[in-house]
N, C-alpha and C positions, 0 to 999 in steps of 0.2 A: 548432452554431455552428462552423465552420471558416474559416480563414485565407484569406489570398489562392493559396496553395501548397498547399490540402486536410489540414491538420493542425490536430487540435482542440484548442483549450488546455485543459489538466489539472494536476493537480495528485498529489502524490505525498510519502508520507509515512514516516518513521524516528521511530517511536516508540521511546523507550528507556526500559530502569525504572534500577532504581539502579546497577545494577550492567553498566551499558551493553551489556545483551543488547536486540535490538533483535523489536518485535512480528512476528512470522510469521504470516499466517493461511490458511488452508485454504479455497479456492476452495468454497462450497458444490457440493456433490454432485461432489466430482471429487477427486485427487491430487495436483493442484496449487496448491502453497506460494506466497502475494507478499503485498509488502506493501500497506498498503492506498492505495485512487487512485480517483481520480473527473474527472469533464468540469466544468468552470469553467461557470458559467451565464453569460448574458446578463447585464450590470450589477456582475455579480460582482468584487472583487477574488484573488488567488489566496491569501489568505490567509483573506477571507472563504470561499472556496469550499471549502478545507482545513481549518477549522472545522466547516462542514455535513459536508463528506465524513467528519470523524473521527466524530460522533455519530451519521450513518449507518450507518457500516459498523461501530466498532468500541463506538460508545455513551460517549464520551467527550463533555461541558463544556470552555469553556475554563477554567474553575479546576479542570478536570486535569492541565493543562498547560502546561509554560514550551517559549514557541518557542527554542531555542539557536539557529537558523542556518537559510538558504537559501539555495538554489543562486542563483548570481551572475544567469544566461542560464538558455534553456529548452534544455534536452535534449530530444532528440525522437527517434522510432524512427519506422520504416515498417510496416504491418501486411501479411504476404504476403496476395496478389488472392482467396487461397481463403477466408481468415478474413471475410473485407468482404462483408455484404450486396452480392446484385448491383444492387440499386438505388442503390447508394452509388457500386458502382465507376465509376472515373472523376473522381469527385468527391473521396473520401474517400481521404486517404493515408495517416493513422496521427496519429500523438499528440505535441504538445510538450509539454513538462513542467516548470514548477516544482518542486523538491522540498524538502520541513521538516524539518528537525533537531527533533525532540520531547522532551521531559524529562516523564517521568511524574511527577506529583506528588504526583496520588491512590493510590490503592490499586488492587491489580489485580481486586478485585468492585467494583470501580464501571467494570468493563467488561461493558456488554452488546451481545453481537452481532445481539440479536431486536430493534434499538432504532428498527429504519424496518421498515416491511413488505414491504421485495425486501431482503434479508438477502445480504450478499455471500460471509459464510465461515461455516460450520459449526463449526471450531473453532481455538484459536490455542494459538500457547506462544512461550516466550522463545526466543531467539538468540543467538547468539555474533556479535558485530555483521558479521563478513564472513562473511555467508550462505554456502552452498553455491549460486556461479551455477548452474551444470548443472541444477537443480532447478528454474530458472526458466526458463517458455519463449523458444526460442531467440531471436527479434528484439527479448525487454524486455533482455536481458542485458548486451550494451553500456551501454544508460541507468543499470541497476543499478548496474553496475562507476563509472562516471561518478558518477552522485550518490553511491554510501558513498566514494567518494575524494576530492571535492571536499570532503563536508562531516564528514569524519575526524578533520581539526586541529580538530576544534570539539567535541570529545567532552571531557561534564563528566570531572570527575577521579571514578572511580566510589566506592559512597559504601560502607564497609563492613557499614551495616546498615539495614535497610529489609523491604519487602517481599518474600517468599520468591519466588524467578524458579526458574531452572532449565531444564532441554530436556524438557519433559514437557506434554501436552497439557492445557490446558484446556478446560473447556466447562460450559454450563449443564444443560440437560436431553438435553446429545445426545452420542449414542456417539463413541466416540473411534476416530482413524481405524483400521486395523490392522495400517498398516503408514507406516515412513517417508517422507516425499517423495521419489521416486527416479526418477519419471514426469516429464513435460514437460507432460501434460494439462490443456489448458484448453478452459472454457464458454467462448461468447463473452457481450457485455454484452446488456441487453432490446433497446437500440437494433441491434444489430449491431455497434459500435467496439468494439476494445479499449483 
């Protein structure tokens, strides 16, 4: 589903645990770090859609979660002609985005990443809420920058005790990467968008 301007509405997420480090997750099979996002369906609300995409990709309920905040307008980036399916180009021009301010409420084992069967990250860990851009590939970066400063004033007061976070990977049954995000590397999606 695309716009009149070939931009697909999506949706785009800022999990945070207590200590407002915010979720990172590892592109399966690659070295590239982002947060988690998905395409808006047909009939969808973008909150509805940000819901499905959290239990998607990250295996989150909404009574994991308090929404704190969303972006006002959609953000949007252009995807360069080489990443676009050629059946697309033409058509397809990149992504607008809503994005969620998240408050984790649960615990961090009531995340699973195996929790749809197209698994989007292999493995995650906490943040320091102002990611390393560089890490992110080059045309989401602008967006990035845009949404943690938009919805910055909106950060709980962090809490001093709670669930153990920290900059260290997590993961279920799966190895951990071996080195840190320092790549720009990315899959593209099953559809061909990013």
């Amino acid at each position: 589903m695309l716009d009149r301007e070939g931009f697909r509405p999506n949706v785009g997420i800022i999990l945070l645990n207590h200590r407002n480090q915010v979720f990172w997750g590892k592109r399966i099979r690659t070295h590239s770090w982002q947060f988690p996002q998905g395409g808006i369906k047909h009939g969808e609300s973008p909150e509805q859609a940000m819901f499905r995409e959290l239990h998607e990709e990250v295996g989150l309920l909404p009574e994991h979660v308090r929404v704190v905040a969303r972006t006002r307008d959609w953000l949007r980036y252009e995807v360069p002609q080489h990443f676009i399916r050629k059946d697309a180009r033409g058509h397809y021009k990149g992504q607008k985005q809503i994005w969620f301010l998240l408050q984790l409420t649960g615990r961090d084992c009531d995340m699973n990443l195996r929790a749809s069967n197209h698994p989007e990250f292999d493995a995650w860990r906490w943040h320091e809420y102002w990611v390393p851009l560089e890490t992110v590939i080059e045309f989401k970066r602008q967006v990035y920058q845009l949404a943690l400063s938009e919805l910055a004033r909106f950060l709980p007061k962090p809490q001093p005790n709670g669930a153990a976070g920290g900059n260290r990977y997590l993961r279920g049954n799966l190895r951990a990467p071996r080195r840190d995000a320092t790549e720009a590397s990315f899959e593209g999606s099953a559809d061909g968008t990013f």
